[in-house]
C-alpha positions in Angstrom: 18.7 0.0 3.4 15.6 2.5 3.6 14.7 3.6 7.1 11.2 3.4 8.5 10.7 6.8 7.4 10.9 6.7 3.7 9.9 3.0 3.6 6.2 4.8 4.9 6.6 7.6 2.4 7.3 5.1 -0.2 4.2 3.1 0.1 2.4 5.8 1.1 3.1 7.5 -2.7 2.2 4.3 -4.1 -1.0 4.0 -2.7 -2.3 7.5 -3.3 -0.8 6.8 -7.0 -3.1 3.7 -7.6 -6.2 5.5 -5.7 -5.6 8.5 -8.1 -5.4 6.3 -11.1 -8.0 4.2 -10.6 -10.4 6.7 -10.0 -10.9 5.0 -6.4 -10.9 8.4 -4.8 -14.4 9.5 -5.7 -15.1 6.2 -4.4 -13.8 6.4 -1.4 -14.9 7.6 1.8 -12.3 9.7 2.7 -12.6 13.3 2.1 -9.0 14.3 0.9 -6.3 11.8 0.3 -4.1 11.5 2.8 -2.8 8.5 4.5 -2.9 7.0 7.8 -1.5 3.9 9.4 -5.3 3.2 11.0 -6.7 3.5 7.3 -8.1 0.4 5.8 -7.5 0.1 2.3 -10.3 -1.2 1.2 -12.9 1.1 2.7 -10.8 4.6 3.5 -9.7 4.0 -0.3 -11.8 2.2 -2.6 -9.0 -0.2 -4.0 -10.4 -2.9 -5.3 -9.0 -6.7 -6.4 -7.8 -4.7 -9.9 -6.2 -1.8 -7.7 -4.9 -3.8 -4.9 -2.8 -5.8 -8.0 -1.6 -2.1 -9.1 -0.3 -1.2 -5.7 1.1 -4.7 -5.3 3.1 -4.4 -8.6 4.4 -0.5 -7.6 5.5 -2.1 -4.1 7.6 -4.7 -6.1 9.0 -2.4 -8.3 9.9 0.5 -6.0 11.6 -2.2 -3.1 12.4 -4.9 -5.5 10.6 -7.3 -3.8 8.3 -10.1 -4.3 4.4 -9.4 -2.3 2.7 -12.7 -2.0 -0.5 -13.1 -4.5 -2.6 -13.6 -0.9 -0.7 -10.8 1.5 -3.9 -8.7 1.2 -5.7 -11.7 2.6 -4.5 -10.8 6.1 -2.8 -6.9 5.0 -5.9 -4.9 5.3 -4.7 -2.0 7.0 -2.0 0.8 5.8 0.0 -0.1 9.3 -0.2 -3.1 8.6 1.5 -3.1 5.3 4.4 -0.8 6.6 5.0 -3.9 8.7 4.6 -6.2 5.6 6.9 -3.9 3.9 9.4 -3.8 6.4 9.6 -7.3 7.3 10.1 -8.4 3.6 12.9 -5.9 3.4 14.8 -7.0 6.1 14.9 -10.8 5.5 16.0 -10.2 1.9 18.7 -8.0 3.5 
């Protein structure tokens, strides 16, 4: 099993690969890209509906798990999906 520490670094690649990608850093409000539990995924990064489905779909593939169509209904921050992230892991465990 992955510890907290590269669980973190995991998603924290996959979301500065969809922001890169999509093109959502010149839209976002952040001056470099770098990620931060506190950041909001939405505003800090741009993401929208289309990018939010690309990082869902790289979080599945890198911790072969299945994210919930609606997660990002209540996941808005990057903390917050650690803890998403997390949790999922260990019940499938």
């Amino acid at each position: 099993m992955l510890d907290k520490e590269e669980i973190r670094s995991a998603i924290d690649g996959a979301i500065l690969e969809v922001v890169k990608a999509s093109g959502a850093a010149k839209k976002s409000t952040s001056e470099s890209l770098f990620v931060e539990p506190q950041m909001q995924l939405d505003k800090d990064f741009g993401l929208d509906s289309l990018d939010i489905m690309e990082l869902v779909n790289a979080l599945e593939n890198r911790f072969d798990i299945e994210v919930s169509d609606d997660i990002f209904d209540t996941v808005k921050t990057v903390g917050e999906l650690y803890k998403y992230v997390s949790i999922t892991l260990a019940q499938k465990s």
